[in-house]
N, C-alpha and C positions, 0 to 999 in steps of 0.2 A: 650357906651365905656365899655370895661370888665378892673375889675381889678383885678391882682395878689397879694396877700400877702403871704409876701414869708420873709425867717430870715436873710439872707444876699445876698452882691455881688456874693455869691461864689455859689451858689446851681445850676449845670450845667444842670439840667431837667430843672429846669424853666426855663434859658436861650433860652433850646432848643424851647421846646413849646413857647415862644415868639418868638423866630426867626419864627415858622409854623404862628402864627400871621400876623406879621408884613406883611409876603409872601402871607397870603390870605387877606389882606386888611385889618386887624385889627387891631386898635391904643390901644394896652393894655396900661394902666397905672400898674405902680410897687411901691406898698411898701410894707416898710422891715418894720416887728416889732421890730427887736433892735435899728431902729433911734427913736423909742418914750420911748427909755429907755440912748440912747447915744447921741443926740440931744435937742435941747430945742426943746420945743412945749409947745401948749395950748391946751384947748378944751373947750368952751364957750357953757353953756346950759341957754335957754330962760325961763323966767316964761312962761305956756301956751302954747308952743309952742316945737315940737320936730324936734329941728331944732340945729342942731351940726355944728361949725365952727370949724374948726383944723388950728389951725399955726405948720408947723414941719419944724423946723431950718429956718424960715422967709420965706418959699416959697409957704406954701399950705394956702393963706387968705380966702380963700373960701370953702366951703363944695364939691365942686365938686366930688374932689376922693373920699371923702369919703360920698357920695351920696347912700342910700341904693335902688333908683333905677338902679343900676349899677348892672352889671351882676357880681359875687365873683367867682374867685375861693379861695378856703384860703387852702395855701399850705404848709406853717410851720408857727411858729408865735417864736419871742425868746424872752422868759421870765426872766425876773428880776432874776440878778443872781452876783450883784457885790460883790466887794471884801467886806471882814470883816472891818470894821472901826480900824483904828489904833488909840488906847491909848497910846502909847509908851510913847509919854510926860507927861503924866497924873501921880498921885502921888498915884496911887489907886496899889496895890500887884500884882506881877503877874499873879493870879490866878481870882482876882478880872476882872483886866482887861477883858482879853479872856471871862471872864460870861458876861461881860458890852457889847465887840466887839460880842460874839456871839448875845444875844440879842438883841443890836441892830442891825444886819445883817439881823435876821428874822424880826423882825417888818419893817423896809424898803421894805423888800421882801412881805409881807404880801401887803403894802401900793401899792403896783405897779400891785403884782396877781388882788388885788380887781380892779383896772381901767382896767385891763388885760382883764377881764373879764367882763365889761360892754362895750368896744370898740367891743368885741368879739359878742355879744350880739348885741350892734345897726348898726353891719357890717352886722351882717348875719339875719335882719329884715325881709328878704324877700324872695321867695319860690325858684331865679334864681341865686343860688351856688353853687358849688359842696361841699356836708357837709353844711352841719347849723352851720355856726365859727369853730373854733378848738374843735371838739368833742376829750375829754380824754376820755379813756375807765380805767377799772377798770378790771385789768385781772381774777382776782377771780371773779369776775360777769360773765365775758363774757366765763372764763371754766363754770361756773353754767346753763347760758344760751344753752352753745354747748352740755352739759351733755342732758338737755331737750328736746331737738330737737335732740336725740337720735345720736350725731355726738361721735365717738370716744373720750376720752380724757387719759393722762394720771395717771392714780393712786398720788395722792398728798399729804404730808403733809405741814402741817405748825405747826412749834412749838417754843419754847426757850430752850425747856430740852433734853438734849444729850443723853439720855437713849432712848427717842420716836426715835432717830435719828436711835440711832445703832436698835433697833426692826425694824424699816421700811427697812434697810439696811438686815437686818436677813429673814425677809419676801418676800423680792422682789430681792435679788442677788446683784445687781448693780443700783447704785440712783446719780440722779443728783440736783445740788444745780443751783439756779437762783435770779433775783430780783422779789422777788414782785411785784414791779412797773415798775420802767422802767429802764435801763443799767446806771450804772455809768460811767459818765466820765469825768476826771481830767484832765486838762491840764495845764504843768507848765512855768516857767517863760523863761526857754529855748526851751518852746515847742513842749517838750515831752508831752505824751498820755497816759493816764492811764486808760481802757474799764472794768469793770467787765464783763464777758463771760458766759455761759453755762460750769459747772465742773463737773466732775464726783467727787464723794466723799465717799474714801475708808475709811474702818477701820482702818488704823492707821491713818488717817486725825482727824478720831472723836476721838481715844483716846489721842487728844492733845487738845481737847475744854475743857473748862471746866463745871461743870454741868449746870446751865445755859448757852445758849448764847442769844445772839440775836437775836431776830424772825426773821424766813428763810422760804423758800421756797425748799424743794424737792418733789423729784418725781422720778418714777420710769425710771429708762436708759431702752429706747425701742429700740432693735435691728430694725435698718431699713436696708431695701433695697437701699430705697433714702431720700433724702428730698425735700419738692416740696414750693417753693415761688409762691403766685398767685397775680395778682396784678386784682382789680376789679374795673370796672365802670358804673355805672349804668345801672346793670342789663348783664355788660356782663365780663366772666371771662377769663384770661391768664396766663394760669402758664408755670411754668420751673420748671425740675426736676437739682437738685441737684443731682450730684452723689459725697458725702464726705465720703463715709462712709469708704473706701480703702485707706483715707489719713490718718495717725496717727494724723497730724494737726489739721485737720480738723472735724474728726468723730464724739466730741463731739459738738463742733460748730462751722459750716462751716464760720462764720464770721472773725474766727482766718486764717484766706488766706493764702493760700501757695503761691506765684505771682513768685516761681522759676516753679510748677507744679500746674499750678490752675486747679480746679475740673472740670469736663465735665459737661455741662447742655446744655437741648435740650428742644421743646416744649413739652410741654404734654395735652391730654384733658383728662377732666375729669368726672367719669359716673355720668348721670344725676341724680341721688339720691344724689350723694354727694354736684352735684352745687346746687340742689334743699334745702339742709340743710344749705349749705351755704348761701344763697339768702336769707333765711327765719331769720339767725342770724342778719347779714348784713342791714335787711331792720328793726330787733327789734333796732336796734343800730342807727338807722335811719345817714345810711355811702351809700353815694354815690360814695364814692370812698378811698379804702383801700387796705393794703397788709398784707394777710393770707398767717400762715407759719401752714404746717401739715407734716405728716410721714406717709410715705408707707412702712409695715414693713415688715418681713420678713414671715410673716403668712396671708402677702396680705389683713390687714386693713389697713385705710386709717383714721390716727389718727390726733386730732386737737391741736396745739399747741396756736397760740395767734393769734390775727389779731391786726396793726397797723393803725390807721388813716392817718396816714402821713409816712407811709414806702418809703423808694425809691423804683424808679420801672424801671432808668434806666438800673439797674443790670438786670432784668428783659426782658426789650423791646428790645436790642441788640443783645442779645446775640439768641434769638428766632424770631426778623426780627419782632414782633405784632408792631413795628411805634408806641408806645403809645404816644410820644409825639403830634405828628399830627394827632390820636384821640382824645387826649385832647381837642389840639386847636380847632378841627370841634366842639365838645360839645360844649366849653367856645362859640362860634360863634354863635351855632345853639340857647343857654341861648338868648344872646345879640338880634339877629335879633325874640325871642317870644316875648321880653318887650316891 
């Protein structure tokens, strides 16, 4: 039996690729990592013996699903992310409070990453998953990695002092700010959305910071031609080109959607130096399956932005006909029938 781990009801790839299941004969099992954060559960360990029992909300009394003979794919995982504790009734200042509710917010959050990450770990025990558990990547490693293996990148700083900001800004014409890590996003109580994005960041933006800031991330604004999303699976790649660069919306980061005039993308292949670099990143990151974002520029290099473990790729597989869903499914099957 293969099983999906995946972050909710809602994630419409996975649905799909189980639908290609179910249609070739295969009983996936499904679970969600935010029911071990929004459900009761257990998890029962033996003296001597590595043998894991899960109760999740009274229905899993047995180790079945989560049997590390089981074929994995691990598709999202949703991590410990509740609300701040309210002191409100508490006698403590109001300043005090919010240090108390912050506090405790991270050490609960601390308490959940660590089980996070040993469920993560005795899921992906065995060699028939796609990924070894939730592989995070570390984006300055993986530009350090792509720089090595002679892959384009672009020009970087990282600072807190608004002086290095405007020099890099003075140096390079046009720069852009990003996260470090990975995208912010807020969601509030009426269900509005709030994404940090890819910015361009002018001189009069910086003469409103003050001389420290916050350690950021820029980079140099590379004029493209396109942008190219590739989605890869062991050992084979599929891109789409982006064409944002004619949107004003869009140009800095296509992920800011126009849905009155969405961007044109069509397949792309790509020269075999480049899949060859990329193979060689991909396989140091030991990713079986991921989604690498680059820029085709306008002096015809083929620069490296980030690669995601867990990128979507229905944007990807529709819109270029590659059926990645029901390549999936055959892999997760072809796993299943080698164990």
């Amino acid at each position: 039996m293969s099983v999906i781990i995946t972050h909710s009801d809602n994630d419409i790839s996975t649905d799909e690729v189980m639908a290609w299941l179910y249609y070739k004969g295969n009983s996936p099992k499904r679970i969600k990592g935010d029911d071990f954060r929004t459900k009761p559960f257990s998890v029962i360990l033996k003296s001597g013996k590595r043998n894991v029992k899960t109760s999740l909300n009274g229905k899993l009394e047995n180790n079945s699903e989560t049997n590390p003979d089981n074929a994995f794919w691990f598709r999202r995982w949703f991590d410990f992310s509740g609300n701040i504790t309210d002191f409100a009734n508490s006698e403590l200042d109001s300043h005090e409070k919010l240090k108390l509710a912050v506090i405790t917010h991270h050490h609960l959050r601390q308490e959940r990453l660590t089980l996070d990450d040993w469920l993560h770990s005795y899921l992906s025990s065995k060699e028939m998953s796609l990924n070894k558990g939730f592989i995070e990547v570390n984006k300055l490693q993986v530009l350090d990695l792509a720089d090595n293996l002679n892959l384009h990148i672009p020009d970087t700083l990282i600072t807190n002092d608004r002086q290095e900001v405007k020099q890099f800004l003075n140096e390079k014409g046009r720069i852009i700010t990003k996260p470090i890590s990975d995208a912010f996003l807020y969601i509030d109580n009426k269900n509005g959305s709030y994404v940090s994005y890819t910015e361009e960041v002018t001189e009069d933006a910086i003469d409103l910071l003050p001389e420290k800031i916050g350690t950021s991330l820029f980079q140099e604004l590379i004029e493209k031609q396109f942008e190219l999303r590739i989605f890869y699976l062991d050992g084979s790649f599929y891109p789409m080109t982006i064409f944002s660069q004619k949107n004003s919306q869009t140009k800095i980061d296509f992920r800011q959607y126009d849905k009155v005039k969405p961007n044109r993308s069509t397949p792309f292949k790509l020269p075999y130096e480049v899949e060859e670099k990329l193979q060689c990143l991909l396989d140091e990151l030991k990713l079986k399956t991921a989604s690498v974002d680059m820029i085709y520029t306008k002096d015809n290099r083929y620069v490296f932005l980030e690669v995601n473990p867990v990128g979507q790729f229905g944007m990807v597989s529709k819109p270029c006909n590659y059926h990645l869903e029901e390549k999936i499914a055959d892999h997760i099957i072809s796993m299943d029938k080698s164990i």
